[in-house]
N, C-alpha and C positions, 0 to 999 in steps of 0.2 A: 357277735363273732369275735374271736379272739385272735390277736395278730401274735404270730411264733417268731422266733428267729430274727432274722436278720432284718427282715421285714418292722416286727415289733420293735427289736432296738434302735430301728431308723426314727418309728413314732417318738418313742423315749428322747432317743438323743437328740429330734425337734423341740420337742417340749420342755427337756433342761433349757435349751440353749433361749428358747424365744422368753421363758421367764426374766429377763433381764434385759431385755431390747428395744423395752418401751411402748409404746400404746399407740393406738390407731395407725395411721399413714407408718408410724416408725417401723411399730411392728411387723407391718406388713415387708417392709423393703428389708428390715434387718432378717425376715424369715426368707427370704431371696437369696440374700447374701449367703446367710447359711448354706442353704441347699448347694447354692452353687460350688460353695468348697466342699459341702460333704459327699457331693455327685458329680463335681468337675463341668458344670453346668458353666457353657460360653452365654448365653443367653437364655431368659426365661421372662414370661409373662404370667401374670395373677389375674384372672377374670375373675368377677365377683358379680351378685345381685346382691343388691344392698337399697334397700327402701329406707327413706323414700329418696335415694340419686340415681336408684336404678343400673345399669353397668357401667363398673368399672373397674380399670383396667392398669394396670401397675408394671411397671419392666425393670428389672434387675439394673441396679446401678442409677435408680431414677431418670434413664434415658428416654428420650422420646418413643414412642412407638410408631413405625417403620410400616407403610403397606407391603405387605408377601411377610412381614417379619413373626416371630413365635405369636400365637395366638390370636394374627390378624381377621384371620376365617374361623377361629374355634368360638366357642360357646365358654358358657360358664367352667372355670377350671384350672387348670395350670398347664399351660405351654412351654415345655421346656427344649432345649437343645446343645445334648443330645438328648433324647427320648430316655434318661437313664432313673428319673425318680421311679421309685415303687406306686404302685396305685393306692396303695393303704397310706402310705407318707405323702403322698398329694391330696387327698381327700382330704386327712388330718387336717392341712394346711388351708387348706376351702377354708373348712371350717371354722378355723381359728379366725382366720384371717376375715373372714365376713362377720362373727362374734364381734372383732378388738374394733373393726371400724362401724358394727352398729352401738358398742358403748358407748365411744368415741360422741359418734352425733347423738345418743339417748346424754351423755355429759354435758354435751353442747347447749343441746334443746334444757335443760336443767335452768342455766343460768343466763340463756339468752331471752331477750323476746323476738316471739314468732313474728311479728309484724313488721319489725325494723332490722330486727339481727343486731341490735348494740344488747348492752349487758343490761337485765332486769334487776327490780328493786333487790332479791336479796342476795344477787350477784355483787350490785355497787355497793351495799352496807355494809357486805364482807370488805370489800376495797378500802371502803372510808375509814373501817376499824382499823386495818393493817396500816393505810396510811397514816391515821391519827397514832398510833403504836410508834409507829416510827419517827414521827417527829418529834412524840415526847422522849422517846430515846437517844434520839442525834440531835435532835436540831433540824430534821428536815422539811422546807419551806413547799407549801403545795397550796392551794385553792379551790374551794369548795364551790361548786356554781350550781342554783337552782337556775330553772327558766318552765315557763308559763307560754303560748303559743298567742300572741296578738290575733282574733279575728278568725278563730278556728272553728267556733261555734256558727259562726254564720256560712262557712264554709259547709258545713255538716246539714246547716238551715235552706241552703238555698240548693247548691249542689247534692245533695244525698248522703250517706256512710261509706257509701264506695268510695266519692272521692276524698273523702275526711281521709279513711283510711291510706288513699294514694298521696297525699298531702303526707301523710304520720310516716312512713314511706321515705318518701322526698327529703324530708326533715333527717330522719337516719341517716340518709347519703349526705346530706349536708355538712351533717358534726362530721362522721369519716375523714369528709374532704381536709376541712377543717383543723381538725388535732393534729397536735403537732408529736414528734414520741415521746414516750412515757405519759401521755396524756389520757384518758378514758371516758367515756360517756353511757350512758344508761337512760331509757325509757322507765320511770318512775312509773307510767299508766296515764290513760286517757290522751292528753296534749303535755302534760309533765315531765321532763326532764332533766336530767343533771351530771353535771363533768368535774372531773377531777383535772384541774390544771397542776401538771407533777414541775419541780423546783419552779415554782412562780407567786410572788405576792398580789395584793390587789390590783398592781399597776400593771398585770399583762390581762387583767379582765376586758379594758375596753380594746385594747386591738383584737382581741376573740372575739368581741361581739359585735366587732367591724368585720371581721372575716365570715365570720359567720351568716351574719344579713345579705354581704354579698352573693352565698351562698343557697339561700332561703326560695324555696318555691315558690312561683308566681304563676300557675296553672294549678288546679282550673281558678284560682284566684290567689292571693298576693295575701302570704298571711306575715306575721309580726315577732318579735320574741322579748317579753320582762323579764329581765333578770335577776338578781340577787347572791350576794357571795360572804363566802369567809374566807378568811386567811388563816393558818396553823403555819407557827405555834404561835403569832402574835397577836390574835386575838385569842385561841383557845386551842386544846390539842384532845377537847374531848367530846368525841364526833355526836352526839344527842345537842353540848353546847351549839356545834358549827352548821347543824342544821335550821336549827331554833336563827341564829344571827341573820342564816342568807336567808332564808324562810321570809324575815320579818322583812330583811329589804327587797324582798321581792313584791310582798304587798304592797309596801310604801310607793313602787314603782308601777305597780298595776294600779293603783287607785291614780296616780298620777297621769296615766294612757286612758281612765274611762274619765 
């Protein structure tokens, strides 16, 4: 079907306008804002289905959403107030809008892992390049940390995969807890891990991995973590080197626990 008129240059002048408003969640609020000036809109709500979070729901100005308020009893859609979007220019806007926030989580899901929700391996290697870039360009001081899971295997041996898994889990909330800003962590695979400690040399390795332990699950058993580290740029600023370094001290310290 073809949209005429007024109707059609409302699509249009949504569609100029959201090209430059940014991506998922933004998108969404900045295509609110819009409407609201382009339709004198006091308030308005965004119903979406969106797999896999299912409904959800968005209100102009990022305010809370209100019982009795736009779209509290409506279904999938746009709830405005007053009643003055076009149907063709509200649809558009579904649409878009359910599009920008499944690329948003198909982006997400890209460089997370599923399991923990920290950044996976070629999410972190992206990191360590740009950080290793950067320090040999500034000067800027950061730490590379592998880590290995004390007693993880017998976890998986005795209790099952389920709770390995609930353990691998647990461990993700941990680092979270954990980091401090500018800091990042990654599930490498299996029990494997690794953090970028951002402006810090070796000597903030051991109060992290005091913080950390206190941290550490102890259901349905009590598991461990070997470490291993480098520091950029005073041992190296070229991340293949700074893996190779905390790599080896990580062995050195595993053989040392068995």
């Amino acid at each position: 079907m073809q949209v005429r008129g007024d109707v059609g240059d409302g699509v249009l002048d949504l569609l100029h306008h959201l090209a430059d408003v940014g991506e998922g969640i933004d998108f969404v609020y900045g295509g609110l804002e819009r409407l609201a000036s382009q339709f004198g809109l006091t308030d308005a709500v965004l119903v979406l289905e969106v797999e896999p979070l299912g409904t959800q729901a968005f209100r102009l100005g990022r305010r809370p959403l209100v019982s009795g308020g736009p779209g509290a009893a409506g279904g999938v859609g746009l709830h405005a107030t007053p009643d003055a979007v076009p149907a063709a220019v509200a649809d558009a806007f579904v649409t878009l809008g359910r599009l920008a926030l499944g690329l948003d989580l198909a982006r997400h899901g890209a460089a997370h892992d599923a399991l923990t929700g920290l950044a996976n391996r070629r999410d972190f290697d992206e990191r360590l390049r740009a950080a290793a870039a950067q320090s040999a360009r500034y000067g800027w001081t950061f730490t590379l940390v592998l880590m290995d899971l004390d007693g993880f295997k017998q976890v998986n041996d005795t209790f099952g995969h389920p709770a390995g898994d609930d353990v691998l889990r647990k461990v993700g909330q941990a680092l979270r807890r954990t980091l401090r800003a500018g800091d990042s962590a990654a599930r490498l695979g299996g029990d494997e891990f690794a953090v970028l400690l951002g402006n810090a040399g070796l000597d903030a390795l051991a109060p992290f991995v005091e913080r950390l332990r206190r941290e550490l699950p102890t259901e349905p058993a009590s598991v461990g973590v070997s470490v291993g580290a480098a520091a950029a740029p005073v041992e190296s600023v070229d991340p293949a080197e700074l893996v190779r370094i905390a790599d080896a001290r990580l062995y050195e310290q595993k053989a040392g626990v068995r």
